[in-house]
Every structure is written in structure tokens, then in C-alpha cells.
C-alpha positions as CSV (number, residue, x, y, z in Angstrom):
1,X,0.0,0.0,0.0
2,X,1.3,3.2,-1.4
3,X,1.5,7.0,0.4
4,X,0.4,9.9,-1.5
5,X,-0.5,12.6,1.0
6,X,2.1,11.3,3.9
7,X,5.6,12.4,3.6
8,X,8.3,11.1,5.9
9,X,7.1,13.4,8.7
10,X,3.4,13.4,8.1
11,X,1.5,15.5,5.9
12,X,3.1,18.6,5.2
13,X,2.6,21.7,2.8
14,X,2.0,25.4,2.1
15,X,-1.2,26.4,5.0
16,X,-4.6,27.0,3.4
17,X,-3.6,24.9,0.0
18,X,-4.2,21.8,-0.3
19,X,-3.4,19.8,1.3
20,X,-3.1,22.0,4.2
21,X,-6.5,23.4,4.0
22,X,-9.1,23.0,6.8
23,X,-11.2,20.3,4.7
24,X,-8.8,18.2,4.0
25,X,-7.7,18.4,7.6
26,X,-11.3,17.7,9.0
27,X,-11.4,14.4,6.6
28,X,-7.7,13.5,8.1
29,X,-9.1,13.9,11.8
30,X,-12.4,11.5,10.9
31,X,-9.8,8.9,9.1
32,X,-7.4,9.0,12.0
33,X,-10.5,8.5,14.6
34,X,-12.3,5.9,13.3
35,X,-8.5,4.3,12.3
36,X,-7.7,4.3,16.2
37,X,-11.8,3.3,16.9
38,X,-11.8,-0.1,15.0
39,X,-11.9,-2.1,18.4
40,X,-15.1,-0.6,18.8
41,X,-14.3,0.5,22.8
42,X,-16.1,2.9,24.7
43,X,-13.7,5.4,25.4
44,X,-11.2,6.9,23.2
45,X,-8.9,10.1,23.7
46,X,-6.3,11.9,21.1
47,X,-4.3,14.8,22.5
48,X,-3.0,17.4,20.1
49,X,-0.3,20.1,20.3
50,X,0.8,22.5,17.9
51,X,3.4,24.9,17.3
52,X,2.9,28.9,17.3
53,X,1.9,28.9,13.9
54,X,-1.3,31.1,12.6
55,X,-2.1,29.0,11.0
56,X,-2.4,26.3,14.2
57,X,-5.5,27.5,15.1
58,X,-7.2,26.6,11.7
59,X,-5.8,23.0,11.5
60,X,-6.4,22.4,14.7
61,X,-10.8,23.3,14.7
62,X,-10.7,21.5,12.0
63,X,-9.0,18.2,13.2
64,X,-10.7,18.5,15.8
65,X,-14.2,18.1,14.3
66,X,-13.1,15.7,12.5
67,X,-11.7,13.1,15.2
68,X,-15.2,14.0,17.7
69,X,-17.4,13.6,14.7
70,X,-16.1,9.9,14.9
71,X,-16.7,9.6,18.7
72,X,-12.9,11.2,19.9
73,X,-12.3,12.9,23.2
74,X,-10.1,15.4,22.3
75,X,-7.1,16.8,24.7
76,X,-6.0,20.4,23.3
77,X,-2.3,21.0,24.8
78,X,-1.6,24.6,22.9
79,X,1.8,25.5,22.1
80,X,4.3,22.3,23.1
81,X,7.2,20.4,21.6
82,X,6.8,17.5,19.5
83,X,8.3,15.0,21.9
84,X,6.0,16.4,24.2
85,X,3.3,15.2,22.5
86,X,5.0,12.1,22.0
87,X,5.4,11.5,25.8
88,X,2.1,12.7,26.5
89,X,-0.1,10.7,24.1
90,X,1.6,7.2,26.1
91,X,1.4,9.2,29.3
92,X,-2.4,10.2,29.2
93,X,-3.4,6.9,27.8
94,X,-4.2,8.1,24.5
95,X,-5.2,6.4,21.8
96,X,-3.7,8.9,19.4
97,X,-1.7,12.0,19.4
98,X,-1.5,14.7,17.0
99,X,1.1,17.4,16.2
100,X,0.4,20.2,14.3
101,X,3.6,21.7,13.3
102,X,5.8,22.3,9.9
103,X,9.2,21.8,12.3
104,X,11.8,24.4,11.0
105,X,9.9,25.3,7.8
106,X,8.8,28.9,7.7
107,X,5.4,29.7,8.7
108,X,3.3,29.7,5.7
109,X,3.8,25.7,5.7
110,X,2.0,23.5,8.1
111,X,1.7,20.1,8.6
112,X,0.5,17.0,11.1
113,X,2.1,14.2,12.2
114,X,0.5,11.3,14.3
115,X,1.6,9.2,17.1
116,X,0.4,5.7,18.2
117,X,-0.3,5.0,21.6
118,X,2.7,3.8,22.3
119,X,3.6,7.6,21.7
120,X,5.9,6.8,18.5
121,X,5.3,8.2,15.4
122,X,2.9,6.3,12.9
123,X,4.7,3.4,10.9
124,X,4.4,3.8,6.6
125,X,2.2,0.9,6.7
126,X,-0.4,2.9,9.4
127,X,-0.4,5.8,7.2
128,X,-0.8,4.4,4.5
129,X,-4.1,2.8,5.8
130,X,-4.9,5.6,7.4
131,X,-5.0,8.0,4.3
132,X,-6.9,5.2,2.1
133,X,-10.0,6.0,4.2
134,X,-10.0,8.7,2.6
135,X,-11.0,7.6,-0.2
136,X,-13.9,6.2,0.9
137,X,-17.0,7.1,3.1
138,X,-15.5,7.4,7.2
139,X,-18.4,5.6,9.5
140,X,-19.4,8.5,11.9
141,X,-20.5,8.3,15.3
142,X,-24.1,8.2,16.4
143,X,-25.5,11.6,17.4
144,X,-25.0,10.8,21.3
145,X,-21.4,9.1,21.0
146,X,-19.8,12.2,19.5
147,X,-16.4,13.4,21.2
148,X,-15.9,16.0,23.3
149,X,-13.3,18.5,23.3
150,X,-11.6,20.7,26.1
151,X,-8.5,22.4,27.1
152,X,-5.2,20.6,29.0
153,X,-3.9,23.6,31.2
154,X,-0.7,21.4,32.4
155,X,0.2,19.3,29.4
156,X,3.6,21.6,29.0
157,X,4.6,21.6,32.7
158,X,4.1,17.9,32.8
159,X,6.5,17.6,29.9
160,X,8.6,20.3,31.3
161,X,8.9,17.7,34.6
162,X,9.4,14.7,32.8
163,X,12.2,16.0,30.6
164,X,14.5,17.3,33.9
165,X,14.5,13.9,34.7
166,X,16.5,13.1,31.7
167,X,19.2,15.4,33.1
168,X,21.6,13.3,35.7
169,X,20.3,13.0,39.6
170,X,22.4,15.3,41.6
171,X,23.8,17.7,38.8
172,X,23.1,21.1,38.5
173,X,23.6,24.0,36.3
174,X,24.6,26.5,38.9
175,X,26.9,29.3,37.3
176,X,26.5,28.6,33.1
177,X,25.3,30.9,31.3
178,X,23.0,29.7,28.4
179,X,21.6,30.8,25.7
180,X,18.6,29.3,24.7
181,X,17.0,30.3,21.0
182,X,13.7,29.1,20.5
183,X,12.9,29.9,17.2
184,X,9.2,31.7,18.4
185,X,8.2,28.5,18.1
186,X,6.5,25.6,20.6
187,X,9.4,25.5,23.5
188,X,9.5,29.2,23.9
189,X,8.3,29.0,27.5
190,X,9.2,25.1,27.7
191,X,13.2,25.3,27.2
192,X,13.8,29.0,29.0
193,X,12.2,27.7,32.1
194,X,13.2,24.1,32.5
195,X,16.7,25.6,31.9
196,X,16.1,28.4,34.6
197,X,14.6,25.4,37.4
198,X,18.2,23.7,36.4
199,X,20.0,26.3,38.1
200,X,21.2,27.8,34.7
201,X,21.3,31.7,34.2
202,X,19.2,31.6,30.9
203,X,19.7,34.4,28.0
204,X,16.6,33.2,25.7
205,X,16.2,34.1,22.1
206,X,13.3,33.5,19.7
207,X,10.6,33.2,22.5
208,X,8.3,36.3,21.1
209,X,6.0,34.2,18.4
210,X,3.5,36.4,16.4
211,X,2.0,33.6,14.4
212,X,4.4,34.3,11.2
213,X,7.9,34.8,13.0
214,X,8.4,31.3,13.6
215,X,12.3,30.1,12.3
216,X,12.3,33.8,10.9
217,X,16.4,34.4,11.2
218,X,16.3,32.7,14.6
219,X,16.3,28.6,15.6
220,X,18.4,25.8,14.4
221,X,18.2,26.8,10.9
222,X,19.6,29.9,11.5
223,X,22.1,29.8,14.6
224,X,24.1,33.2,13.2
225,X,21.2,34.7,15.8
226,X,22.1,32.5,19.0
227,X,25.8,32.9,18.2
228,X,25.3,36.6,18.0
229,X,23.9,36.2,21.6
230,X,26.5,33.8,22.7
231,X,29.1,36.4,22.4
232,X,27.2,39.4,23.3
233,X,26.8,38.3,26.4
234,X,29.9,36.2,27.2
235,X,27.6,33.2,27.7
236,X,29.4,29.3,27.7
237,X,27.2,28.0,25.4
238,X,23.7,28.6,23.5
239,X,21.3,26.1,22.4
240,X,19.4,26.8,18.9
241,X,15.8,24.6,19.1
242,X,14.1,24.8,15.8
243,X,10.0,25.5,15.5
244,X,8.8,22.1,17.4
245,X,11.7,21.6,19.7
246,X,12.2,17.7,18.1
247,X,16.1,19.2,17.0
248,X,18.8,20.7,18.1
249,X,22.3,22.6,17.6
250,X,24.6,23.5,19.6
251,X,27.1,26.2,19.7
252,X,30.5,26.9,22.1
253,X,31.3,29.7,23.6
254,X,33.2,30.9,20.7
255,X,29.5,31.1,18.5
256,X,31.1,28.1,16.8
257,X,28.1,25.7,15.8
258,X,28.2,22.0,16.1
259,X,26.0,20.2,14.2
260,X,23.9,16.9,15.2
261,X,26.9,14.4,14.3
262,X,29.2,16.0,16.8
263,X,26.7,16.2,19.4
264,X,25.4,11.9,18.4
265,X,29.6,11.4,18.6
266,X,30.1,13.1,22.0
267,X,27.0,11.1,23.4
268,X,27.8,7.5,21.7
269,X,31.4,8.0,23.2
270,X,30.7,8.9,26.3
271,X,27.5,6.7,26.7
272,X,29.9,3.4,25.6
273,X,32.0,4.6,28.5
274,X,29.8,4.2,31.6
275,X,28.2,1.2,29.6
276,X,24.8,2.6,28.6
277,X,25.4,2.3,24.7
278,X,22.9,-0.5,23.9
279,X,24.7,-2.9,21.1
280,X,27.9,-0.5,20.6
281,X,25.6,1.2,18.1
282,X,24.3,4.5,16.9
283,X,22.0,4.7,14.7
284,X,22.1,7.6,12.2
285,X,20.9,8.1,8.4
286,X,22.9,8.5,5.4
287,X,23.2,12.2,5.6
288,X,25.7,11.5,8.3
289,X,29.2,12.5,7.5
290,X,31.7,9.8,7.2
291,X,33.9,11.4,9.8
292,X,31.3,10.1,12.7
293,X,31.4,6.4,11.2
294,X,35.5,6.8,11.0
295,X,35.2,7.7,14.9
296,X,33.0,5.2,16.2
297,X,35.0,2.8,14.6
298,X,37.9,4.0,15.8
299,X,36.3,3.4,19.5
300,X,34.9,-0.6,18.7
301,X,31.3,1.2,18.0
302,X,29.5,0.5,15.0
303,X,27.1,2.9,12.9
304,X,23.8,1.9,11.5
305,X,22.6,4.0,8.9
306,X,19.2,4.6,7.4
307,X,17.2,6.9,4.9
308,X,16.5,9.9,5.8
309,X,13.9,10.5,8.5
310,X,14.2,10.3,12.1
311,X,10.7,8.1,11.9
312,X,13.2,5.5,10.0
313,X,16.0,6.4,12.5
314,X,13.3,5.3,15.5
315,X,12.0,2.0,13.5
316,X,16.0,1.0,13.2
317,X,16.7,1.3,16.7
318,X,13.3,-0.8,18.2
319,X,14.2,-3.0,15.6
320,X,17.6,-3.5,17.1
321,X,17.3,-2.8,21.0
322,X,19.6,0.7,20.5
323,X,18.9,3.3,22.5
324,X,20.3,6.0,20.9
325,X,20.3,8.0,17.4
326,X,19.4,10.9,14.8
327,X,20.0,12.7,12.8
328,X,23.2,15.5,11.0
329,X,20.2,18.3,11.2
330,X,19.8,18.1,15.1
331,X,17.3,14.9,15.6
332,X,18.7,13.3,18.9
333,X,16.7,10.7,19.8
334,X,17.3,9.1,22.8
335,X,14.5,6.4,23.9
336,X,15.9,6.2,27.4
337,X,14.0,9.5,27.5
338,X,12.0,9.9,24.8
339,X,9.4,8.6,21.6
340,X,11.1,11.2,19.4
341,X,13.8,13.3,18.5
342,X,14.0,16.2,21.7
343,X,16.1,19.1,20.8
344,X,15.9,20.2,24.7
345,X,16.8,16.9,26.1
346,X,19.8,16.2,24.2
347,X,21.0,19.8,25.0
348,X,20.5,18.9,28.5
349,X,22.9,15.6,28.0
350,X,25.3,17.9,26.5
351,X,25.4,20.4,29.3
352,X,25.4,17.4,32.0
353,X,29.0,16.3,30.0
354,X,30.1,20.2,30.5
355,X,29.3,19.7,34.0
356,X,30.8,16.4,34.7
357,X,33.9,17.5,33.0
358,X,33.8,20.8,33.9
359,X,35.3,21.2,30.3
360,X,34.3,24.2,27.8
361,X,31.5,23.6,25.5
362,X,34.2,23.9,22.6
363,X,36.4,21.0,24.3
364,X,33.4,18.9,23.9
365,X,31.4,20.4,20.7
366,X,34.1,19.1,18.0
367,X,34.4,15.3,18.7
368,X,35.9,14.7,15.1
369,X,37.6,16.2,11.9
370,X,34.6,15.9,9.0
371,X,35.0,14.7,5.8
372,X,34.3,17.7,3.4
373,X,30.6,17.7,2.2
374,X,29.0,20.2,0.3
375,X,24.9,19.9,0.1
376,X,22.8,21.8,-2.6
377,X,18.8,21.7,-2.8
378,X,17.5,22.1,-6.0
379,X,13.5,23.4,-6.3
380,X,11.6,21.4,-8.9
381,X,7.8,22.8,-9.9
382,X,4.9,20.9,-9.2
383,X,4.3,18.1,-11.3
384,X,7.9,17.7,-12.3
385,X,10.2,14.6,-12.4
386,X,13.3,15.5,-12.8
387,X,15.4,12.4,-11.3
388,X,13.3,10.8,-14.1
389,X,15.2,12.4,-16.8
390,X,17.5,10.7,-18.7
391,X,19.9,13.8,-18.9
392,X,20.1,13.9,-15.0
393,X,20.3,10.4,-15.1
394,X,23.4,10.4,-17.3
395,X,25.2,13.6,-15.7
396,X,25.0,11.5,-12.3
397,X,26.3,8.2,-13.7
398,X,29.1,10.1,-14.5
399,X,29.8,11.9,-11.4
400,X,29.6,8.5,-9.4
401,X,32.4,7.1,-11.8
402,X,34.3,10.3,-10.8
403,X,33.8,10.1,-7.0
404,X,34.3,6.8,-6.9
405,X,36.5,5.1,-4.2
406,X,37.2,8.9,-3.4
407,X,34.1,9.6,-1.4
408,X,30.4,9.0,-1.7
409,X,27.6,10.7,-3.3
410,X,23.8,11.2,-2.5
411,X,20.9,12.4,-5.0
412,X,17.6,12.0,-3.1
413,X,13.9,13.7,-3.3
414,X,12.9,15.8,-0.1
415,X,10.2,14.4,1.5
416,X,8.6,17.0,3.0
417,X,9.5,20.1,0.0
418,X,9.7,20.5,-3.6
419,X,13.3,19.6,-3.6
420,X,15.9,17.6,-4.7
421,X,19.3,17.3,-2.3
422,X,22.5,16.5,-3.7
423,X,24.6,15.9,-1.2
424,X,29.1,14.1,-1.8
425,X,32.0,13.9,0.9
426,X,35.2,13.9,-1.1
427,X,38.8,14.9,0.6
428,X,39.4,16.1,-2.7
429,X,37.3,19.6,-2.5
430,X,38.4,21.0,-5.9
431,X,36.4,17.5,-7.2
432,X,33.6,17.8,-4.5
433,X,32.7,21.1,-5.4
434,X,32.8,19.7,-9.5
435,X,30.7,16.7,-8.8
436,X,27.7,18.7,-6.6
437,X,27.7,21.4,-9.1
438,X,27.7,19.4,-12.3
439,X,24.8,17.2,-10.7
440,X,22.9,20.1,-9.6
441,X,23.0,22.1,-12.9
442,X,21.7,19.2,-14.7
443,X,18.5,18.6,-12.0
444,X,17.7,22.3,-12.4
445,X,17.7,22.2,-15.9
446,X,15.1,19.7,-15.8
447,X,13.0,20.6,-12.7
């Protein structure tokens, strides 16, 4: 059973088009209901968070509808991290949780992702199912088994309660100075005060959302902003969430950025140490730059790598009993702790290490020399195919006969945009830079 409408982190697109629109959301939330309904039990809850999005509101009345016109008790969190919603769909004994976010894309894009009750995120084969109800008429409830729907006032400071426990018994963060940028976006009271209860003094960035300043030059995708604030105010590290909180970078004291490899290498390394490294093994995709596999190697550990997604990150590590993964753009997931990626969890296990080592974040933030890698994303226009091309085909034949043996090359789709990625590693950067561009040319010439 093929997906159509589910990308590889939900359903995702430009707010008030399809299929972002309030319709198609309302038909999602009836799908998604009577999906999680088919035992035919008398009670059934779904909580759903969001992000700070304008467009939140909209998606969220209409999911809403949608999952009590099929006999859903809906639990509205407001504004709350992804792996909150994660944590709280198992905790709250939900059948179903909801997210309503577009992570660190700007604001004009929206998108929902679902979570089982197990409080992991859907598998292909449950979207799949899910979105072929679709096409069909959804059974509604009778008139007196409608849902209900009302407001969860302590969903965040449960999840802001649960995640300090992640952070080592008897630490503290007495005398750092942090800055924590939240991109405007669903941590922006989450992160600044767990931080503060901590015992951290807490500069925070990116916690004044409008509705359309979400990742606006601030977040993971833009961590200039934190750095900026790092050395302003002579803090010893910042912390750069992006729009749902599920990633994460991290920057020294310098404003130097380290990127989710470093921060997997520090953990993996330092987790093998005291034993807690489940099979040796991280588990990370194949965006991952080879300098993280040559340094787990060069420890006994082993890296597992898998397409691009931390859903696919998660399935790898149940499937294999490991306990920790993620992802080069700031997914840590850590399912000691968490369901999902958490952005504020894994910066809490870096700033235990600071702690415990009483070593500068920059001692700690570069765990190993990367291979070169240059990444270009390439927009394509609706409807087009250009991977199908025989042209592109050709040009990267070619390029993988010159890279060969001399580094590795990656051409894949985006999941969740219009765009292709083309991604090498090559020591060789004069032939890097060559192969990208070459490759690149030819996919934008045909998208």
C-alpha cells in the first residue's frame, strides 16, 4: 500500500492549499478516529499540540471536528514540543496524538504528524491505511457518541517535569550561562524555564511568536542569531531549538556551531564509556558524514545508517534494541528518555557532559575532523520529475564514476518540499565542489 498525502514526517505543505486546507484536515481527523476506533471501545482520547503557527489555530478546529465527529475525546495542549506530544499521548493513555507543526519550515507551511499509543510516530504501513480512508465514506459516530473537546492547562509543565529527569540526579547548572534560542516557536516558554529550574542563568532568544515569526532568522536553521547572543553576552554555550523543539544545535562559547553528528559522537562516546550504549551502536541516516562512522570505529562502536527521517532512525533502533540515534540536522533521539527526537533533552545531556567534565563547551562540541561535504537543494515545480530524466540520469552516472572510491555521493527527493538534495563527501574539495555542481546544474535544468 502506497503513500500519496504522507511524507516522511506526516503530511506537510504550504497552510490553506491543499493539502493543508481545513477540509482536508477535518477528513484526516475523521480517518485518524475511526482508524484508532476499529476495536469498537467505549472510550477513546487523542491529544493534540501545535506549534505557534497562525495558521495552528485553523488546523487544529478543524482536526478537531473531524476526530469527535467519529466519537474522539479530544485533549487540546496549545503550544508544546513534538516529543512532548510524543510523551504525553503514552502518558495520558491516549489512543492517538496529534502534532500540528511544519518543524523548522517557515510559517506559511504546516503540517500534522501522528503518534500511536505507544507515543511513537505512525509506521508507513499505518499511514498508509490511514489515508486510504479517505477515499472512501469514514463511519461517523451516532448523534449521542460524539467526542468531546476541552483544554489541558498542564500538558507543557508535565512535559517540562518529565524531561528534567532526563538530566543526571544530583547535577546542577549553577553558574552557566545559556543561551537558549527558540525559534518563536512551541518551546519558547518550555526550554527557557526548564533551563532556569536547572539552576542555569538563561539568556533566551526566539521566545516572542506572532504567528508568522516562527524560524524567521532565529532557531536551528539559522544559529548566526544565537551565536550573535552567545558572544554578546559572554555566555558558555547557546542552544538553537528549531519550531517544534524535536532538533537541536549547539554552539560553544566561541558562536562556533556543532551540528547533530558532533553532538550523536560526544553522546555515543561517552555513553559506551559508563556502559549505557545499547549494542555498541548508533544509529544515524545516510546524511551522516563519514567522519562520525571513522570515529566510532575507531572506539569498537558500529554505525547503522538509514534513509533519511528520524521516523526510519526510531524503527531501526526498536528493531535493534539501541537506545540512541538521529540525525546530521539536530534529531537526537534518545529512547531512554524519549518517543522522538527532543532538541531540549539532548541539549541537557550535552550540558550534563560540561558539568561532569567541567570542560568548555568547545572542548566537547568538535568530537571529530569531518570529511568535506557540500549539500545543494535544487526546487523542482509541481508536477515535475526530474530524477526521471534521462539527462540527469546520465550527468550522475558520471559523477559517481568520478567520486568513486574517493568519497560518496547522495541524489535523493525531499520528503517534505519540492526539492531535490544532492549531497558528496570527497577529501578532494576542488572535485567535491565539481561533482555537486555538475549534478545540480543538470537537475535544475530539468525541474
Amino acid at each position: 500500500m502506497t503513500r500519496k498525502l504522507f511524507g516522511t514526517d506526516g503530511v506537510r505543505g504550504r497552510a490553506n492549499a491543499w493539502p493543508m486546507t481545513a477540509e482536508l484536515a477535518l477528513k484526516l481527523g475523521a480517518a485518524a478516529g475511526r482508524y484508532f476506533r476499529r476495536d469498537g471501545g467505549a472510550t477513546h482520547r487523542v491529544v493534540i499540540g501545535k506549534d505557534t503557527r497562525l495558521s495552528g489555530y485553523m488546523l487544529e478546529n478543524a482536526l478537531t471536528a473531524g476526530l469527535t465527529s467519529t466519537g474522539m475525546n479530544v485533549l487540546l495542549l496549545g503550544p508544546v514540543p513534538t516529543p512532548g506530544v510524543g510523551f504525553l499521548t503514552r502518558s495520558m493513555r491516549a489512543d492517538l496524538g496529534v502534532m500540528i507543526s511544519a518543524s523548522h519550515n517557515p510559517h506559511h507551511d504546516n503540517g500534522i504528524k501522528f503518534f500511536g499509543p505507544d507515543g511513537f510516530k505512525l509506521s508507513d504501513q499505518a499511514e498508509a491505511e490511514i489515508e486510504a480512508m479517505l477515499e472512501g465514506e469514514i463511519r461517523l459516530a451516532q448523534a449521542q457518541n460524539i467526542g468531546r473537546a476541552k483544554r489541558i492547562e498542564d500538558g507543557r509543565g508535565r512535559y517540562q517535569e518529565y524531561v528534567k529527569t532526563s538530566f543526571p540526579a544530583g547535577l546542577r547548572l549553577d553558574g552557566l550561562k545559556v543561551v537558549v534560542d527558540c525559534a518563536n516557536g512551541a518551546a519558547y516558554r518550555a526550554a527557557p524555564e526548564v533551563l532556569w529550574e536547572l539552576g542555569a542563568e538563561v539568556i533566551p532568544v526566539g521566545v516572542s511568536p506572532n504567528g508568522t515569526n516562527i524560524n524567521e532568522n532565529c532557531g536551528s536553521t539559522h544559529p548566526e542569531t544565537a551565536a550573535e547572543a552567545v558572544i554578546t553576552h559572554g555566555a558558555d554555550v547557546g542552544i538553537a531549538l528549531d519550531g517544534d523543539a524535536d532538533r537541536v544545535m549547539i554552539l560553544d562559547e566561541r558562536g562556533v556551531v556543532a551540528d547533530g553528528d558532533q553532538v550523536m559522537a560526544l553522546l555515543a562516546a561517552r555513553w559506551a564509556e559508563d556502559g549505557r550504549l545499547k549494542g555498541g551502536t548508533l544509529v544515524a541516516t545516510v546524511m551522516s558524514n563519514l567522519g562520525l562512522e571513522r570515529f566510532l570505529t575507531a572506539r569498537g562502536l558500529r554505525l547503522e545508517r538509514t534513509a533519511v527521517g528520524d521516523r526510519y532512525v526510531v524503527e531501526a533502533m526498536r528493531k535493534g534494541g539501541y537506545n540512541l540515534g538521529g540525525e546530521q540536522s539536530g534529531h537526537i533521539v534518545m529512547t531512554d528518555y524519549a518517543t522522538t527526537g527532543d532538541g531540549l533533552a539532548a541539549a541537557l545531556q550535552f550540558l550534563a557532559e560540561m558539568v561532569r567534565s567541567g570542560r568548555k563547551a568547545s572542548q566537547l562540541a568538535r568530537q571529530f575532523d569531518t570529511v568535506p561535504q557540500m549539500l545543494k537543494n535544487v526546487r523542482f515545480t509541481d508536477g515535475a520529475k526530474p530524477l526521471d530524466s534521462e539527462a540527469v540520469q546520465a550527468v550522475i552516472a558520471a559523477n559517481e564514476a568520478r567520486i568513486d572510491g574517493k568519497g560518496r555521493l547522495l541524489i535523493r527527493k525531499s520528503g517534505t518540499e519540492p526539492l531535490i538534495r544532492v549531497m558528496a563527501e570527497c577529501e578532494d574539495e576542488a572535485l567535491l565542489t565539481s561533482v555537486v555542481d555538475e549534478i545540480a546544474g543538470a537537475v535544475a535544468a530539468a525541474g
